[in-house]
C-alpha positions as CSV (number, residue, x, y, z in Angstrom):
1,X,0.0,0.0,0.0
2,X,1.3,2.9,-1.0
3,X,1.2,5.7,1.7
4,X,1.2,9.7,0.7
5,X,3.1,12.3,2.7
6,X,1.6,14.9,4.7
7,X,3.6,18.4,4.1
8,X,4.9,19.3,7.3
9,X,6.2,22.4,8.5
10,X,10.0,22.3,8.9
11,X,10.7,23.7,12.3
12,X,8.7,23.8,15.4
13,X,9.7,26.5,18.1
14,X,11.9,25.0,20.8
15,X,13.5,26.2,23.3
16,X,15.7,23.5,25.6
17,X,17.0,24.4,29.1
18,X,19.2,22.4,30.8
19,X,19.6,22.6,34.8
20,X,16.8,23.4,35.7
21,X,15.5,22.3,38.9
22,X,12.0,21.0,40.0
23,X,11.1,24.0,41.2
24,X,11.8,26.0,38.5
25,X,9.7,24.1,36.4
26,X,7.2,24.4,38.0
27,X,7.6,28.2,38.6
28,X,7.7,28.3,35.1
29,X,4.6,26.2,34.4
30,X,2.6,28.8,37.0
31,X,3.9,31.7,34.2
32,X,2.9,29.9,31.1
33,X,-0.8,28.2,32.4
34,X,-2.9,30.7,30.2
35,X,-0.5,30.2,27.2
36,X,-2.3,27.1,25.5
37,X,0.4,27.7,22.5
38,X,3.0,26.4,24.3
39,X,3.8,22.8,25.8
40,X,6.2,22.2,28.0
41,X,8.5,18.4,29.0
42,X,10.8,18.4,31.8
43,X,12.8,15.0,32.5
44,X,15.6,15.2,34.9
45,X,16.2,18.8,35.0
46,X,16.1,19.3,31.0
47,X,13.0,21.2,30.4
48,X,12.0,21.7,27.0
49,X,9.4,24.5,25.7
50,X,7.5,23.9,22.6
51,X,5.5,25.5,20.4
52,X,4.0,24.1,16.9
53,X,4.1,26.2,14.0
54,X,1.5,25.9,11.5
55,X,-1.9,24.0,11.8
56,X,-0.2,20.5,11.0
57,X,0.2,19.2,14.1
58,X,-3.1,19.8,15.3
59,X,-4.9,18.3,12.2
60,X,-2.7,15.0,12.5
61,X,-3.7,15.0,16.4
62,X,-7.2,15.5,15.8
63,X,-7.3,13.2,12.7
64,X,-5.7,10.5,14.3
65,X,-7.6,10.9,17.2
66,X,-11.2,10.7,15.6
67,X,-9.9,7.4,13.2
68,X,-9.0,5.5,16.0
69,X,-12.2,6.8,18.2
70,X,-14.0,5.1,15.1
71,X,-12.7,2.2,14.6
72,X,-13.5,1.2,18.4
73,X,-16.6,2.2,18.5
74,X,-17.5,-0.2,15.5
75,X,-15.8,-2.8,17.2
76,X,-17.4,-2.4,20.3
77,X,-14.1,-1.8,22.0
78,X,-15.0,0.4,25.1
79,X,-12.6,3.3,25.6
80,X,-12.2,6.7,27.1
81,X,-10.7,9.5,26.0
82,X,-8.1,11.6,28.7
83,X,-6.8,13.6,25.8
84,X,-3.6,15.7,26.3
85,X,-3.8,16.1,30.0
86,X,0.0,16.4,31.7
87,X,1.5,13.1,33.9
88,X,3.8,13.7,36.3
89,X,6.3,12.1,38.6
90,X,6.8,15.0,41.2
91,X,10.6,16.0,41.5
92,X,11.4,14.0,37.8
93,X,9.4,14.2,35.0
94,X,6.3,16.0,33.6
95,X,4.8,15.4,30.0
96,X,1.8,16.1,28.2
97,X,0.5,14.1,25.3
98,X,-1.2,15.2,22.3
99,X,-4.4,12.6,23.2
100,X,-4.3,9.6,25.6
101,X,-6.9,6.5,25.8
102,X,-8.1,4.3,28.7
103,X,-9.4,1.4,27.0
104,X,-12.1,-1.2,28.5
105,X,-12.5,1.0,31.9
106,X,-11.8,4.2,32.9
107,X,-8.1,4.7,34.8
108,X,-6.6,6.8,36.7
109,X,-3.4,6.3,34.6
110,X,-4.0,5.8,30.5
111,X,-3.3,2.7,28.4
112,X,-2.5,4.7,25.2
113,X,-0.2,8.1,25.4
114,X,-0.3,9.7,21.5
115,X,2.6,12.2,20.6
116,X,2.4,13.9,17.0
117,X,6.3,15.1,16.5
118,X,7.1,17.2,14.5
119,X,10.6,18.6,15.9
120,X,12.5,16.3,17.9
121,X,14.3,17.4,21.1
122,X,16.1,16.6,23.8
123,X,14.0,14.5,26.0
124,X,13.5,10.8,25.2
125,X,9.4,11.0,25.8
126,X,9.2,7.6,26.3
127,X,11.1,8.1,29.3
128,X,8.7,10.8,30.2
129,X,5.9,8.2,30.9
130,X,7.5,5.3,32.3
131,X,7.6,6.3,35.6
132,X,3.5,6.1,35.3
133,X,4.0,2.8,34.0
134,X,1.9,3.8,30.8
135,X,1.8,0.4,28.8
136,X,1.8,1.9,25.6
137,X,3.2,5.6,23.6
138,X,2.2,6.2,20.2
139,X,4.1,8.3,18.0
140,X,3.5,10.2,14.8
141,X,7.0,11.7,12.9
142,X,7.5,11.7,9.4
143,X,4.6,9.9,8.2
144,X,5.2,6.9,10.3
145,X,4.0,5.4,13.4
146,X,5.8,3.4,15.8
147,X,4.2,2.1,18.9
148,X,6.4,0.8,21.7
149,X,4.9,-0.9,24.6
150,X,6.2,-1.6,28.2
151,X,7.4,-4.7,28.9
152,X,7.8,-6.5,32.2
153,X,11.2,-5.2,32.9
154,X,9.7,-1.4,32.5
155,X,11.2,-0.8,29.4
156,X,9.5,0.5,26.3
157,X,10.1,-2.2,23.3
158,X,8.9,-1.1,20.0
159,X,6.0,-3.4,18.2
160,X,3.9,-4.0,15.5
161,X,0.6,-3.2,16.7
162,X,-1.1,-2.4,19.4
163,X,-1.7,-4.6,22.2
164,X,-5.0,-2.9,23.0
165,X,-5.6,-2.6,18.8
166,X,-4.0,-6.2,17.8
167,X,-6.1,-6.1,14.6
168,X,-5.1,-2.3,13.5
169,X,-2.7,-2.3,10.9
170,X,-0.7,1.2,11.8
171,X,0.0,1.2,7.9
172,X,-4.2,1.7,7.3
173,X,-4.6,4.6,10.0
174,X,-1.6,6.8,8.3
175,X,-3.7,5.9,4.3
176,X,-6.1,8.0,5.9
177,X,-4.8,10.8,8.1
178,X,-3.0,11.3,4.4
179,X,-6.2,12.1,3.2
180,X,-7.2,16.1,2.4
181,X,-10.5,15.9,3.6
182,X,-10.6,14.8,7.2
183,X,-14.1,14.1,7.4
184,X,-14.1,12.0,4.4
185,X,-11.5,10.4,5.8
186,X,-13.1,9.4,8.6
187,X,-16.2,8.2,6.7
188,X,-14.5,6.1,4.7
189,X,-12.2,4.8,7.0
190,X,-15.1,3.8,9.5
191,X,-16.6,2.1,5.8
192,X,-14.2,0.2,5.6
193,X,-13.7,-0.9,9.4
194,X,-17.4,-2.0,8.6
195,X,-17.4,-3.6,5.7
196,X,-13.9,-5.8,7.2
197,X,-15.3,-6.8,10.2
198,X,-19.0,-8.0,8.3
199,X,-16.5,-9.8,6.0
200,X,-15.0,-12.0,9.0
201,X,-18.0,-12.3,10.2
202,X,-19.2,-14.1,7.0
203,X,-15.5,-16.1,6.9
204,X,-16.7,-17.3,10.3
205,X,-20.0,-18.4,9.5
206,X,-19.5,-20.4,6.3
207,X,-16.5,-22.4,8.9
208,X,-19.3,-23.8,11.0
């Protein structure tokens, strides 16, 4: 399947401070809160500051977001969205991701973490939500998405699919956030969903 690129800005602003203590962040944080342009990651006293240029990064996020939202719902998969609300281990690390997902019940901490990268920095951000013990982060760079899930020995290994998702093909969810149109996208995505799961259906019957 052939999968077409998504233009993407070339630069993001970021600004990367290293040394910077706990409380600092923080202080920081308290200056920024009514400054929804701006995201901020602090892992061990690096603390980055981001802020997207251009409208790509939130289409992908959103886009991404409602394709996945689809395809559980015609599944039947229960799931709740946290979307990009910040996880922190106090004194260590603080990240936000760009959407988050509980998936069968609702959780205090979420199964699925989604970044959308567009400028890489510093900060490992898989490292950012291990301490949470997050069993999966998503990420969207360069027209790709890798998924890496936590294994017993608290490391993030990277995988296929989802272990949540074990059916999604990653490959058909970025033929679709390609798309121009994102509603059409989403229409014809959640067709398809349909029309796959009514043909296994079928496979299953005619096996009895």
């Amino acid at each position: 399947m052939s999968i077409p690129l998504i233009d993407q800005p070339t630069e993001e602003k970021l600004v990367t401070l290293k040394d910077v203590s706990w409380e600092q962040f923080k202080g920081i944080e308290a200056q920024l809160k009514d400054n929804r342009n701006v995201r901020l990651s602090y892992l061990s006293g690096i603390l980055e500051i981001m802020s997207p240029i251009g409208d790509k990064h939130e289409k992908v996020k959103t886009t991404l977001g409602y394709l996945l939202e689809a395809y559980m719902r015609v599944l039947g998969i229960r799931f709740y969205g946290r979307g990009g609300f910040t996880l922190e281990e106090p004194g260590y690390a603080s990240g936000t991701p760009d959407e988050s997902y509980c998936i069968g019940s609702d959780k205090e901490t979420p199964d699925i973490v989604i970044e959308i990268i567009v400028t890489s920095g510093t900060i490992n951000r898989k490292e950012l939500y291990k301490p949470k013990k997050v069993p999966e982060v998503w990420f969207w760079k360069s027209n790709q998405i890798k998924i890496f899930r936590l294994t017993e020995g608290g490391e993030y290994e990277e995988v296929n699919r989802s272990g949540f998702l074990p059916d999604l093909d990653p490959a058909l969810l970025l033929r679709y956030i390609a798309m121009p149109d994102q509603y059409d996208a989403v229409v014809e995505f959640e067709q398809a969903i349909r029309k796959r799961a009514g043909g296994d259906k079928g496979d299953k019957g005619d096996n009895k």
